[in-house]
The first five atom37 places (N, CA, C, CB, O) and aatype in JSON, in Angstrom:
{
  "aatype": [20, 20, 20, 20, 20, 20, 20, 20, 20, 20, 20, 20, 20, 20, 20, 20, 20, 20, 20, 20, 20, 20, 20, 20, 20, 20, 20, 20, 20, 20, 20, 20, 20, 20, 20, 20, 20, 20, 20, 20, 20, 20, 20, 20, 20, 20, 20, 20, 20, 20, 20, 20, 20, 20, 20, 20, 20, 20, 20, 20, 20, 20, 20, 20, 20, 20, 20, 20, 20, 20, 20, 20, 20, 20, 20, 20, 20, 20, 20, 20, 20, 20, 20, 20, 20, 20, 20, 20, 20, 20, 20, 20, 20, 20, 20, 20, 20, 20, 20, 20, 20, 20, 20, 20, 20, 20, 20, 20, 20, 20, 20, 20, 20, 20, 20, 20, 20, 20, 20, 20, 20, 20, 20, 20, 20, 20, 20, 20, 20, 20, 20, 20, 20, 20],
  "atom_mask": [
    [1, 1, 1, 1, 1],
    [1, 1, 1, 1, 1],
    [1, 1, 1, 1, 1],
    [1, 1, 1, 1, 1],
    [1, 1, 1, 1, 1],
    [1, 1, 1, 1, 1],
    [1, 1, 1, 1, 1],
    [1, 1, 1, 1, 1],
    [1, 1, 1, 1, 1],
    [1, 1, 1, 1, 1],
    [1, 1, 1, 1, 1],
    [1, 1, 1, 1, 1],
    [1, 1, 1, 1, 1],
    [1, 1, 1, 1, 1],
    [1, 1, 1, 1, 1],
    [1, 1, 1, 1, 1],
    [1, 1, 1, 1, 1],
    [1, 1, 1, 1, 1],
    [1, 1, 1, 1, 1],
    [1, 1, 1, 1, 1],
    [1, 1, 1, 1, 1],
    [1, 1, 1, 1, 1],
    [1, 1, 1, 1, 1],
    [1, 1, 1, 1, 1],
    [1, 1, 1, 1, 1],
    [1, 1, 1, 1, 1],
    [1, 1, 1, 1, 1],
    [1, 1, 1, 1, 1],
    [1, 1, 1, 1, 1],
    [1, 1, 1, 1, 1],
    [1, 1, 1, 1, 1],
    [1, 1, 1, 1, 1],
    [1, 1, 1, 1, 1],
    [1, 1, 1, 1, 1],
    [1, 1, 1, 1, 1],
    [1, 1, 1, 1, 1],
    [1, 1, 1, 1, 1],
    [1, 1, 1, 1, 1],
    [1, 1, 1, 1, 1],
    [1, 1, 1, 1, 1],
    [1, 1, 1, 1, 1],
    [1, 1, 1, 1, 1],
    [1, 1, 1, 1, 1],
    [1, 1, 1, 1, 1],
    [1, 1, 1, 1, 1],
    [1, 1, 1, 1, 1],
    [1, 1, 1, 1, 1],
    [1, 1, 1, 1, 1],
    [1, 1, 1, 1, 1],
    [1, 1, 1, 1, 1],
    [1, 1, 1, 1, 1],
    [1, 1, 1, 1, 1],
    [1, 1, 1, 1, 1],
    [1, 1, 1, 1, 1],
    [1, 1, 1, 1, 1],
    [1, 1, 1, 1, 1],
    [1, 1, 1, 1, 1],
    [1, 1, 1, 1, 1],
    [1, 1, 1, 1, 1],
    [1, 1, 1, 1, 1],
    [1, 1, 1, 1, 1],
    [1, 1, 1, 1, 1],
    [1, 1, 1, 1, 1],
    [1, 1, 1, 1, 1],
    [1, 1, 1, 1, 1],
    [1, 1, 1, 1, 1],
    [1, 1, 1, 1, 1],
    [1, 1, 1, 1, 1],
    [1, 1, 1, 1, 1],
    [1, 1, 1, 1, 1],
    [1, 1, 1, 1, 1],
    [1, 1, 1, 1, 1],
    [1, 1, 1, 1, 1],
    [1, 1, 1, 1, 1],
    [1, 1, 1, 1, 1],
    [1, 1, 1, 1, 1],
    [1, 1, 1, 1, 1],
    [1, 1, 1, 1, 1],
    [1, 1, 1, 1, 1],
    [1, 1, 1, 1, 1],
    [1, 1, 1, 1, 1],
    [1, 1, 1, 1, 1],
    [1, 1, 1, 1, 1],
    [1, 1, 1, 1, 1],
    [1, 1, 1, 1, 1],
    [1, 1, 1, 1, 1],
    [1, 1, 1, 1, 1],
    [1, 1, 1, 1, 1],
    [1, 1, 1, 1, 1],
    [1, 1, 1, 1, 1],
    [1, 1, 1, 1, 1],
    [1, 1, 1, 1, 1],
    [1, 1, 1, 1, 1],
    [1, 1, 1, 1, 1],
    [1, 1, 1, 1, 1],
    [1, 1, 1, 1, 1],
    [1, 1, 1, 1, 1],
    [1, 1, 1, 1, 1],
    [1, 1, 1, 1, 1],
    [1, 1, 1, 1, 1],
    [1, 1, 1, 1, 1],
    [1, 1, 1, 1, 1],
    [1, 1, 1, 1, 1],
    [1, 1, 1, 1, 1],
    [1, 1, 1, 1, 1],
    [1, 1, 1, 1, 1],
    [1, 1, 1, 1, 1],
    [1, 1, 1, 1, 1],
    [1, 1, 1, 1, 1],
    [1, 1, 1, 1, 1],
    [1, 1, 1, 1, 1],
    [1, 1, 1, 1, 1],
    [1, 1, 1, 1, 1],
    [1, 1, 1, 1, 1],
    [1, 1, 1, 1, 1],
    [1, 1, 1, 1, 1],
    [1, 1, 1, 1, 1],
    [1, 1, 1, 1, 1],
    [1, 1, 1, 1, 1],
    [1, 1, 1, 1, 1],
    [1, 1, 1, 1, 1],
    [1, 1, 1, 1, 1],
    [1, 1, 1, 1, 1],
    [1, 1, 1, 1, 1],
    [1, 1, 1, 1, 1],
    [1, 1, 1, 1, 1],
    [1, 1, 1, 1, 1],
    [1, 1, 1, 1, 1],
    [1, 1, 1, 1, 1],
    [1, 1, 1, 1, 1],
    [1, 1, 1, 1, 1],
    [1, 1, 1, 1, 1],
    [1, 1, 1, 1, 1],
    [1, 1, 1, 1, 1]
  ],
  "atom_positions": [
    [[0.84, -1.19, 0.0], [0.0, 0.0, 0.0], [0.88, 1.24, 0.0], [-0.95, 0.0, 1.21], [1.94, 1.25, 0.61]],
    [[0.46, 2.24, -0.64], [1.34, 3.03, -0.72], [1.18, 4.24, 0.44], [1.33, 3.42, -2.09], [0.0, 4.53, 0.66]],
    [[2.31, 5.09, 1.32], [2.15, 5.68, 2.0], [1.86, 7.0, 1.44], [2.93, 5.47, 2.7], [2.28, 7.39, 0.35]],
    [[0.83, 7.93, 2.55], [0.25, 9.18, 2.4], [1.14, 9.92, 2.59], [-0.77, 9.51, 3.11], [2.07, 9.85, 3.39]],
    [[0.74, 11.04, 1.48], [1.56, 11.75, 1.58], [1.52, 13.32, 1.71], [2.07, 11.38, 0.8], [2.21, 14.26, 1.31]],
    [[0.18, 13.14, 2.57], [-0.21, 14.06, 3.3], [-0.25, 13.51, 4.98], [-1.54, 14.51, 2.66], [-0.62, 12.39, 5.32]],
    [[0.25, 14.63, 5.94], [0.28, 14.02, 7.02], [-1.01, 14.32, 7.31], [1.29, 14.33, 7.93], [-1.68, 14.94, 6.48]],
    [[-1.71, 13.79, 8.88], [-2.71, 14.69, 9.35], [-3.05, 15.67, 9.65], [-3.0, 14.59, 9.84], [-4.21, 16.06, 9.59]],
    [[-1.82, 16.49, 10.2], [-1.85, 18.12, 10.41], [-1.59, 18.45, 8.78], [-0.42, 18.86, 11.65], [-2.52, 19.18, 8.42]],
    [[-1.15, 18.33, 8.25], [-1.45, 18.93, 6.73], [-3.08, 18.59, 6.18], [-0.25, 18.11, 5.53], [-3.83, 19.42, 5.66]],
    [[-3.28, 17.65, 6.36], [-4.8, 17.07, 6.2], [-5.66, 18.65, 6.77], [-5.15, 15.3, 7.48], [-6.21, 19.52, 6.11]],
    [[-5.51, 18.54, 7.87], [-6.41, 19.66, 8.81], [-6.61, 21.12, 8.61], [-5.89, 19.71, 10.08], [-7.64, 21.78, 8.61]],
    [[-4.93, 21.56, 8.37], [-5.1, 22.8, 7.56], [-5.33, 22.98, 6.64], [-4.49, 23.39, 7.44], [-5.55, 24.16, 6.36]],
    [[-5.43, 22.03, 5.66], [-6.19, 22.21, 4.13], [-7.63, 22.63, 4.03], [-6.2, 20.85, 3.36], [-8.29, 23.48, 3.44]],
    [[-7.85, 21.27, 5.18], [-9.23, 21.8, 5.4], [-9.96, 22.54, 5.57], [-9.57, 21.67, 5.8], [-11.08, 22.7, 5.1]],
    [[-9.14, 23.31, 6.58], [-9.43, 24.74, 7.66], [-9.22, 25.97, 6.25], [-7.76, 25.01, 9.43], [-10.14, 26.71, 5.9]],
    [[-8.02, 25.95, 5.68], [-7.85, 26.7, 4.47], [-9.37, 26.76, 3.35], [-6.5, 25.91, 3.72], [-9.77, 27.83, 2.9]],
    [[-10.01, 25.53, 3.07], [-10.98, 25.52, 2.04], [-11.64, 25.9, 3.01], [-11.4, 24.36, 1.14], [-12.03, 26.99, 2.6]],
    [[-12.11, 25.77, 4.17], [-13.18, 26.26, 4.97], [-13.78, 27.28, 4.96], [-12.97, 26.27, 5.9], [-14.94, 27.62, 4.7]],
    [[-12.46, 28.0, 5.42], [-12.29, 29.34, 5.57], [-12.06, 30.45, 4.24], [-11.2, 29.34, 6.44], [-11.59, 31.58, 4.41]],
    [[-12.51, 29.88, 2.88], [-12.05, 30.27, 1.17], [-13.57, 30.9, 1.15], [-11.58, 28.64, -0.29], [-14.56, 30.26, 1.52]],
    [[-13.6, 32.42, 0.58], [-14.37, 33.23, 0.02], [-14.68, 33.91, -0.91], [-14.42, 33.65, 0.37], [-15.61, 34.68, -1.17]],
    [[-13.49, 33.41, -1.6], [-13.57, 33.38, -3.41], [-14.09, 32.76, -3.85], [-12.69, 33.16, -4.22], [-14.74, 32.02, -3.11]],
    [[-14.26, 32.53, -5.41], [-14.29, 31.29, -6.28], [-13.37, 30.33, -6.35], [-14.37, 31.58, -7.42], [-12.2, 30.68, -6.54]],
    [[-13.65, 29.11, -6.22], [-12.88, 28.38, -5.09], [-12.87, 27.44, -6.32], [-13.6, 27.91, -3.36], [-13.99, 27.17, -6.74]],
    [[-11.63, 26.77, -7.12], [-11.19, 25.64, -8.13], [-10.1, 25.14, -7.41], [-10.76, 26.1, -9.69], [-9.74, 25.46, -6.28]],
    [[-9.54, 24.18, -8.33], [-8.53, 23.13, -7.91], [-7.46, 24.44, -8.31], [-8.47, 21.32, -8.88], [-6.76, 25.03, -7.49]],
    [[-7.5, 24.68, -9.61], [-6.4, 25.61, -10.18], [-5.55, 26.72, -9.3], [-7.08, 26.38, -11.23], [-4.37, 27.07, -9.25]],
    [[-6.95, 27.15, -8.56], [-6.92, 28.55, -7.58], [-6.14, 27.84, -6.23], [-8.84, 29.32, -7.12], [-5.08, 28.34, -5.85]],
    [[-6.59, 26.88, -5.66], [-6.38, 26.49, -4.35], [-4.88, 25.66, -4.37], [-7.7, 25.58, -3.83], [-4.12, 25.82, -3.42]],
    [[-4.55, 24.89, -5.34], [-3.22, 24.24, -5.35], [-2.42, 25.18, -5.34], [-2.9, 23.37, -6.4], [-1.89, 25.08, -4.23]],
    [[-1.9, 26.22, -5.98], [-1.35, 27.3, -5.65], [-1.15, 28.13, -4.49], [-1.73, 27.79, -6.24], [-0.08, 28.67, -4.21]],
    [[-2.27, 28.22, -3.81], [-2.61, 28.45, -2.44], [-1.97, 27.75, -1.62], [-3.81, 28.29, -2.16], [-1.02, 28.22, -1.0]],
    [[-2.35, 26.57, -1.48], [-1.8, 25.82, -0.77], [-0.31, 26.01, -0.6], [-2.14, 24.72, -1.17], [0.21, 26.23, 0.49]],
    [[0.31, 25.92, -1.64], [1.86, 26.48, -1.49], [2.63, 27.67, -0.9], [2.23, 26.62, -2.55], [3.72, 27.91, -0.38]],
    [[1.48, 28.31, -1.26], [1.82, 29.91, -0.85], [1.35, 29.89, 0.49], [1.02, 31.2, -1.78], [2.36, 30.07, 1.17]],
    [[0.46, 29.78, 1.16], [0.11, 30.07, 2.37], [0.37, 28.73, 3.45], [-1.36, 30.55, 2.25], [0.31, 28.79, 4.68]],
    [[0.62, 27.68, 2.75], [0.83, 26.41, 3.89], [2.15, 25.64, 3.81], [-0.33, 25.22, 3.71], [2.47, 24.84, 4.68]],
    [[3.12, 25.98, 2.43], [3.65, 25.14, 1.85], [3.73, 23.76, 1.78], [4.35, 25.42, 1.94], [4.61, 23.06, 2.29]],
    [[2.95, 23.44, 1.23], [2.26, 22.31, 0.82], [1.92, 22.2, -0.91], [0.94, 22.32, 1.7], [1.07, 22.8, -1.57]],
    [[3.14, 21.01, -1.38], [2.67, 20.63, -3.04], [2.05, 19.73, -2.88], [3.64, 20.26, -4.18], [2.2, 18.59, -2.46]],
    [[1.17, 20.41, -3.31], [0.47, 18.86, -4.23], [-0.59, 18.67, -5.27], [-0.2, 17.95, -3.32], [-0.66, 19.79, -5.77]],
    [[-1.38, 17.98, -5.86], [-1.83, 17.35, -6.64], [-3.31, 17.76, -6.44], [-1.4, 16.04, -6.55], [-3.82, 17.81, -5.32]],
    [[-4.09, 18.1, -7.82], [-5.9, 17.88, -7.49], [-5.73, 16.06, -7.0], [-7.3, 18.18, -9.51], [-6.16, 15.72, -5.9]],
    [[-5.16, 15.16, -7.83], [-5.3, 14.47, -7.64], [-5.0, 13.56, -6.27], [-5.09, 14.44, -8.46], [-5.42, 12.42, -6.11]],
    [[-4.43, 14.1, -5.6], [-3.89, 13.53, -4.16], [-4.95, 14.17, -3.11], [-2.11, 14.08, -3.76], [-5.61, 13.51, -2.31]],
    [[-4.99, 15.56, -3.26], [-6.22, 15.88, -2.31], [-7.69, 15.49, -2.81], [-6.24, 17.45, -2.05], [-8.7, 15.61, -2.11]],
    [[-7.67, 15.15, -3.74], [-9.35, 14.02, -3.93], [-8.91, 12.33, -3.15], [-9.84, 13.59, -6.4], [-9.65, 11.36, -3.01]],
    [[-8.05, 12.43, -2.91], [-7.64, 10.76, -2.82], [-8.09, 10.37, -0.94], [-5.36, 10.48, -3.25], [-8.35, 9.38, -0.26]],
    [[-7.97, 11.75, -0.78], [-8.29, 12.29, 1.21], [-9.94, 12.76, 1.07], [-6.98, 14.29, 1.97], [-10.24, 13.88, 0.64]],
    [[-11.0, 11.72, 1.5], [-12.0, 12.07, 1.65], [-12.54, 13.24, 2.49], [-12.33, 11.19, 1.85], [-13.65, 13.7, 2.23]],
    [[-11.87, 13.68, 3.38], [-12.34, 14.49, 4.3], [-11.69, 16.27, 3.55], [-11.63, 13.85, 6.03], [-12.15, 17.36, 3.91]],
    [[-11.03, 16.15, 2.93], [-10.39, 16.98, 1.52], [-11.0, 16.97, 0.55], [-9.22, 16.59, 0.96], [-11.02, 18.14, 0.17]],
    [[-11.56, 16.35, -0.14], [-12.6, 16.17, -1.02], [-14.27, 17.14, -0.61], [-12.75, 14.45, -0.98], [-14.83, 18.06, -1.19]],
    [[-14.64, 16.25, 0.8], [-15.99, 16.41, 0.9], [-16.01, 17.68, 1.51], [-16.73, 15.33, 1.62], [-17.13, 18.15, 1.65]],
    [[-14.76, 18.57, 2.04], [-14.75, 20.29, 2.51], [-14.59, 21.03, 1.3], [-13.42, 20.82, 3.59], [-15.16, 22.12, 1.27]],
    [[-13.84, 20.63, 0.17], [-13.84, 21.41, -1.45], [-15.06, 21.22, -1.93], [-12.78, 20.8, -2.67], [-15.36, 22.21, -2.59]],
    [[-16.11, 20.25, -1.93], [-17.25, 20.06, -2.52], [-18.33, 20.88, -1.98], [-17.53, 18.77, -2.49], [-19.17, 21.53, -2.61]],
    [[-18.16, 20.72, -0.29], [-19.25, 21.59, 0.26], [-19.13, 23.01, 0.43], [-19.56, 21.18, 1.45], [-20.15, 23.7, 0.54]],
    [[-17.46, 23.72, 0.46], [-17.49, 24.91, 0.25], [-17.57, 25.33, -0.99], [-16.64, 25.37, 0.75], [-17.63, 26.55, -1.13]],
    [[-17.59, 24.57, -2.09], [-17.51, 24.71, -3.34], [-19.66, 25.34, -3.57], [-16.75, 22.87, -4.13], [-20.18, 26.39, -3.97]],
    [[-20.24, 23.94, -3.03], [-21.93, 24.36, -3.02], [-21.68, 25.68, -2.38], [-23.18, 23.25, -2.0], [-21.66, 26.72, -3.04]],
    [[-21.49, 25.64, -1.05], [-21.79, 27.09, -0.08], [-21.44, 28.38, -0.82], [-20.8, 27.15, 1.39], [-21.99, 29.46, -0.64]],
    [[-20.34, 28.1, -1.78], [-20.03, 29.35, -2.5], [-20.71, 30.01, -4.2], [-18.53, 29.12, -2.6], [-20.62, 31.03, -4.88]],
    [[-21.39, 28.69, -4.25], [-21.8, 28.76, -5.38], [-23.61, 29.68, -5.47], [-21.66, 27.13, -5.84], [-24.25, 29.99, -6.48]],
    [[-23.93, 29.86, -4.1], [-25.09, 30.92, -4.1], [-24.92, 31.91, -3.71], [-26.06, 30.73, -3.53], [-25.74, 32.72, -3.29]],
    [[-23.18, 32.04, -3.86], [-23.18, 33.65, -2.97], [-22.77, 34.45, -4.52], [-21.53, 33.93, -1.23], [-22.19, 33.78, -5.37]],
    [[-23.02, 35.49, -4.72], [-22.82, 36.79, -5.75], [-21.35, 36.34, -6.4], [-22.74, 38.57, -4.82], [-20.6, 35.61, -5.75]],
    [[-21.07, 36.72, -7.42], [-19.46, 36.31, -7.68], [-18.6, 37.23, -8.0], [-19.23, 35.4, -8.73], [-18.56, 38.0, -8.96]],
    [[-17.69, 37.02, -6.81], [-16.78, 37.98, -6.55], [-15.84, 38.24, -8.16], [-15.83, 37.38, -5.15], [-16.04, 37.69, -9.24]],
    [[-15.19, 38.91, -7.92], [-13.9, 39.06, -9.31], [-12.76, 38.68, -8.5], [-13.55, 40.89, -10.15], [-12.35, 39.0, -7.38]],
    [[-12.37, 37.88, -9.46], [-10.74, 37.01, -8.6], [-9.6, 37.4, -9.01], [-10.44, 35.35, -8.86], [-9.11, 36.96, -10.05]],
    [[-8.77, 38.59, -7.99], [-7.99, 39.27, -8.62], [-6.68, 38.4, -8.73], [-7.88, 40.56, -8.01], [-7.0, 37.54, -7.9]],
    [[-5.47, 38.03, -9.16], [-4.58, 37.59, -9.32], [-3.8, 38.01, -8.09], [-4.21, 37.83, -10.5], [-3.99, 39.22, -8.0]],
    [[-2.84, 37.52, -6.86], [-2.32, 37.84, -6.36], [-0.63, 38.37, -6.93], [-2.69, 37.06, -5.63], [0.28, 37.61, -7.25]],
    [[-0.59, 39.66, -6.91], [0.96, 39.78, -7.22], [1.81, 40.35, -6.05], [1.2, 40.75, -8.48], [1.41, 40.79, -4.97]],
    [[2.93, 40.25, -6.49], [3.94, 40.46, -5.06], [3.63, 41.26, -4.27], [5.24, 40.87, -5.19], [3.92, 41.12, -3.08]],
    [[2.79, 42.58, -4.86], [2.55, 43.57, -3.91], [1.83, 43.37, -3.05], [2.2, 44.52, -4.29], [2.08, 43.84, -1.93]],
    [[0.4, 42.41, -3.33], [-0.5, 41.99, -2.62], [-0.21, 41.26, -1.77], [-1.25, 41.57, -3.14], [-0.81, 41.22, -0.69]],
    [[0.43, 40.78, -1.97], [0.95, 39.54, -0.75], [1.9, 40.19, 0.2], [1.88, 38.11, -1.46], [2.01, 39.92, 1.4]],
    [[2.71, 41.27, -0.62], [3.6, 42.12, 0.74], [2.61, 42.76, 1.48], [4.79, 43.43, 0.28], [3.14, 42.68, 2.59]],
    [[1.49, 43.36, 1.7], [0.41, 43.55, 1.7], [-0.23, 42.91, 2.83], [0.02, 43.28, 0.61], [-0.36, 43.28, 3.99]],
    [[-0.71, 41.61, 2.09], [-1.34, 40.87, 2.93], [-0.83, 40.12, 4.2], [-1.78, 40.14, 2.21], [-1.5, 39.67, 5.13]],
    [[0.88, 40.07, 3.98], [1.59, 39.55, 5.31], [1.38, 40.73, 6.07], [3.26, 39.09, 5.21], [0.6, 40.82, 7.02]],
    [[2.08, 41.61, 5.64], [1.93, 42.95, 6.61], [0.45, 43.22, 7.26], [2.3, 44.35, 5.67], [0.32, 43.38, 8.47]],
    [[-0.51, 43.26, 6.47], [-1.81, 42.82, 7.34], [-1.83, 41.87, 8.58], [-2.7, 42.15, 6.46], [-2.2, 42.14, 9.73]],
    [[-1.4, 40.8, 8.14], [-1.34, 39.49, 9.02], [-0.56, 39.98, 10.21], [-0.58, 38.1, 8.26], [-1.24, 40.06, 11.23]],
    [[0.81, 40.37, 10.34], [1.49, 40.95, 10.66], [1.4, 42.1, 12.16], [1.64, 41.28, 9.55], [1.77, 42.16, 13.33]],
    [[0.57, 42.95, 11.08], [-0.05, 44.2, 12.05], [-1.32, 43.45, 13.09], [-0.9, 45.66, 10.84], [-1.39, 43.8, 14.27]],
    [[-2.05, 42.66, 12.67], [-3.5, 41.85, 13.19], [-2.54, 41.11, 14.56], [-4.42, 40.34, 11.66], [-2.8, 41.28, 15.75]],
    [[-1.6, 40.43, 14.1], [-0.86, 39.56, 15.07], [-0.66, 40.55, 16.45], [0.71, 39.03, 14.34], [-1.03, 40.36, 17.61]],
    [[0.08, 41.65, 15.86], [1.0, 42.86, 16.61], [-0.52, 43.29, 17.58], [1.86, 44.5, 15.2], [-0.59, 43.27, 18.81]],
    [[-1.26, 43.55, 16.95], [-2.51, 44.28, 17.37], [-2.66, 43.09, 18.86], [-4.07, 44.28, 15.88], [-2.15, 43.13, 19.98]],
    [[-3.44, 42.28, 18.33], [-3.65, 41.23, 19.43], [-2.64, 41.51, 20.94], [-3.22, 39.63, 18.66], [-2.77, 41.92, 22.09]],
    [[-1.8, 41.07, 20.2], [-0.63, 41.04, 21.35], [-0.31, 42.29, 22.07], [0.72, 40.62, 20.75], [0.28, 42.2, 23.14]],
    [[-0.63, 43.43, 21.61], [-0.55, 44.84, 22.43], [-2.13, 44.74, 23.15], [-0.28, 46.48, 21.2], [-2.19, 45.46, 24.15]],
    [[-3.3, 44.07, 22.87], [-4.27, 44.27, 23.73], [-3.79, 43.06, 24.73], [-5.81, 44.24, 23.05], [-3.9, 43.26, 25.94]],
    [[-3.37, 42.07, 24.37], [-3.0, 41.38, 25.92], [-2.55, 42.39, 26.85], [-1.75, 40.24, 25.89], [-3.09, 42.8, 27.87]],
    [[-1.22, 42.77, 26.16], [-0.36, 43.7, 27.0], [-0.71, 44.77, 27.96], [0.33, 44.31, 26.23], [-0.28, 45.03, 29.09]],
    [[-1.96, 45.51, 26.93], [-2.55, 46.44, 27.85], [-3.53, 45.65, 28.6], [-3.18, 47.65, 27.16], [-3.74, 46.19, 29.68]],
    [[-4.22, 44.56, 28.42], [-4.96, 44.15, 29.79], [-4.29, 43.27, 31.04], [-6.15, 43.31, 29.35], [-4.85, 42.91, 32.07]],
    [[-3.06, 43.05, 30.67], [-2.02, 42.25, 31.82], [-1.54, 43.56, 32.74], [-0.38, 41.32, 30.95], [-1.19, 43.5, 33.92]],
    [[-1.61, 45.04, 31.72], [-0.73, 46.36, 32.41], [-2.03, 47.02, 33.37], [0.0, 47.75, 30.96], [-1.76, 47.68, 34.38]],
    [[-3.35, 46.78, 32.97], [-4.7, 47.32, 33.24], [-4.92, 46.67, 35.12], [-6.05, 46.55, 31.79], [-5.24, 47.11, 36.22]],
    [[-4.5, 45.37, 34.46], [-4.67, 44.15, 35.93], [-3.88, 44.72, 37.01], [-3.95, 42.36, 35.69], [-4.22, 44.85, 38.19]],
    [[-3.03, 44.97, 36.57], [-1.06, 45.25, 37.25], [-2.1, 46.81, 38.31], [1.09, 46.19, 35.1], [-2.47, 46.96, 39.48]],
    [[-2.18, 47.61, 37.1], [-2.33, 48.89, 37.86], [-4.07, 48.88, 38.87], [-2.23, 50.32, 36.45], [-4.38, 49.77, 39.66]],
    [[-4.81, 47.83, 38.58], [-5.77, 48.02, 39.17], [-5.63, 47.16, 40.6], [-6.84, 47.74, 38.27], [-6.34, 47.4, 41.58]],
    [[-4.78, 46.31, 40.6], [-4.52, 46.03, 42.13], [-3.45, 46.78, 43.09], [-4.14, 44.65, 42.2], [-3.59, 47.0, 44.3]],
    [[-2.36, 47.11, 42.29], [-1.81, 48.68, 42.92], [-2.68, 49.43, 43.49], [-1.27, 49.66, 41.95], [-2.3, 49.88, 44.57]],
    [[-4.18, 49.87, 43.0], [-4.71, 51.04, 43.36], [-5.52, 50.53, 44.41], [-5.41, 51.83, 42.28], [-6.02, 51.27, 45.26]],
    [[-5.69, 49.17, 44.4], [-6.45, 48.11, 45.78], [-5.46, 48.69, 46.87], [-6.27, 45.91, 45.61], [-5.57, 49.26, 47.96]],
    [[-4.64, 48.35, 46.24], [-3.3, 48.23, 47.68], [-3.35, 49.63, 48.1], [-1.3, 47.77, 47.19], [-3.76, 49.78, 49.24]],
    [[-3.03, 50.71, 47.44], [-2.93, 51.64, 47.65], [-4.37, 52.24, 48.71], [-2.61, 52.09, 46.38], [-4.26, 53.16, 49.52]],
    [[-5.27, 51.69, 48.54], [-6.11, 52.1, 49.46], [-6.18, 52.09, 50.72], [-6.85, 51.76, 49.28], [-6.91, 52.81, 51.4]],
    [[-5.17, 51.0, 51.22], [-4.82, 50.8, 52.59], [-3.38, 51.07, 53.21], [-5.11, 49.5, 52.81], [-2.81, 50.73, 54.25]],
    [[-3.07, 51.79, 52.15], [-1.71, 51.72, 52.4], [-1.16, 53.43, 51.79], [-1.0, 50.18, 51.5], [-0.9, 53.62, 50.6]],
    [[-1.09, 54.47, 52.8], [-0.52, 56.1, 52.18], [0.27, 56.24, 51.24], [0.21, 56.93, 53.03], [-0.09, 56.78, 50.2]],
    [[1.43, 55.81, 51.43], [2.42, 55.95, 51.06], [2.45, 55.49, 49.54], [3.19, 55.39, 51.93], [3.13, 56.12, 48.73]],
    [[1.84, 54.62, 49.25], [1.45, 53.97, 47.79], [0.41, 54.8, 47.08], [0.83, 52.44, 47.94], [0.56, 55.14, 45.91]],
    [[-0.85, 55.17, 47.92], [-1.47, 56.32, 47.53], [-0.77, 57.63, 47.28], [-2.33, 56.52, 48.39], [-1.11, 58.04, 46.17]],
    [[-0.06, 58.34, 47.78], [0.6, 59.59, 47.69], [1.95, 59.72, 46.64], [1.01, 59.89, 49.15], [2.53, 60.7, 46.17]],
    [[2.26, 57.66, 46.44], [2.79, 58.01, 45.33], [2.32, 57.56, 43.97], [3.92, 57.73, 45.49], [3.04, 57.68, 42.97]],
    [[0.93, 56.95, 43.92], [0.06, 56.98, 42.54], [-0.61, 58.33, 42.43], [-1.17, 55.78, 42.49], [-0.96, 58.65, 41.29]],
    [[-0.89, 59.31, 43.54], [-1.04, 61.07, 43.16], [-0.39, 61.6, 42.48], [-0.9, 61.98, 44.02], [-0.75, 62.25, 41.49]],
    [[1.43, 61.3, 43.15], [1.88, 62.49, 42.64], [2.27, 61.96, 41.05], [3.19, 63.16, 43.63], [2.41, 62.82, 40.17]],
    [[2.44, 60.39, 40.7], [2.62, 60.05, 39.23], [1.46, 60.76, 38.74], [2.63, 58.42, 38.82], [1.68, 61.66, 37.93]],
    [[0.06, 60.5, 39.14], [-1.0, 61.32, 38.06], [-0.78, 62.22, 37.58], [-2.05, 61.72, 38.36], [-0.89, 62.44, 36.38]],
    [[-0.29, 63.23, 38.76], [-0.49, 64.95, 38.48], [0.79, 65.11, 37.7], [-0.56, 66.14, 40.03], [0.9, 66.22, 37.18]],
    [[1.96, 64.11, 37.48], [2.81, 64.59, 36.7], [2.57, 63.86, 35.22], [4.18, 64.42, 37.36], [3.3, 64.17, 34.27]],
    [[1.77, 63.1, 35.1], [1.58, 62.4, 33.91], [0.56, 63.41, 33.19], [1.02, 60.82, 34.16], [0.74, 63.55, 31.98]],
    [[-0.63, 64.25, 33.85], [-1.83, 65.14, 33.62], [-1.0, 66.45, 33.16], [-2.9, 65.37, 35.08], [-1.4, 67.08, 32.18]],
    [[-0.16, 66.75, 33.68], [0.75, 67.74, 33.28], [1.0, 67.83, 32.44], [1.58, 67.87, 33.61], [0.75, 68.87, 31.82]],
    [[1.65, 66.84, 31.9], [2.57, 66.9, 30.38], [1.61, 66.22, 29.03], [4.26, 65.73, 30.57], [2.09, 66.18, 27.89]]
  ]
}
């Protein structure tokens, strides 16, 4: 028997990839894709050979086929410098709202403490009035 040559985590993100596809969605369009966004070669013919690959191209294929039809622009280098940098900034984004709600946590039990305690109060005052200042 011959071995697959798709693993299962490649299996999964293919999947998740056609899942998640809001274009006009072909073999032509998506094998390409696949390379570019998963690196992953391969074959119409190898991903029909993976039923669970098959039956997510078929059903996003129906699901897409009653929606309006988009125009499928060609991706060129720019777009894709583009679209990482999107990805990129989205990532960055995320990770600065952790930041500010780990810094939000930090300063809101300081100001607990500070309630029982002067000296911690008198010195989250005088930071305000010099932060309100400038």
């Amino acid at each position: 028997m011959a071995k697959p040559s798709l693993t299962p985590q490649k299996v999964r993100k293919i999947e998740a990839l056609i899942r998640a596809w809001n274009t006009k969605l072909t073999m032509k369009i998506l094998i390409p894709e696949l390379k570019l966004k998963l690196g992953i070669t391969t074959t119409r013919q190898t991903l029909y050979s993976y039923t669970s690959i098959k039956k997510a191209y078929q059903t996003r294929k129906k699901e897409l086929k009653g929606k309006p039809n988009v125009v499928v622009i060609k991706d060129s280098q720019d777009n894709l410098v583009l679209l990482h940098r999107i990805e990129r900034l989205i990532a960055e984004n995320k990770a600065l709202v952790e930041k500010t709600k780990r810094q939000t946590a930090f300063i809101v039990e300081i100001a607990k403490s500070a309630k029982n305690n002067p000296s911690v109060m008198e010195i989250m005052v005088n930071i305000k009035t010099k932060l309100t200042k400038n």
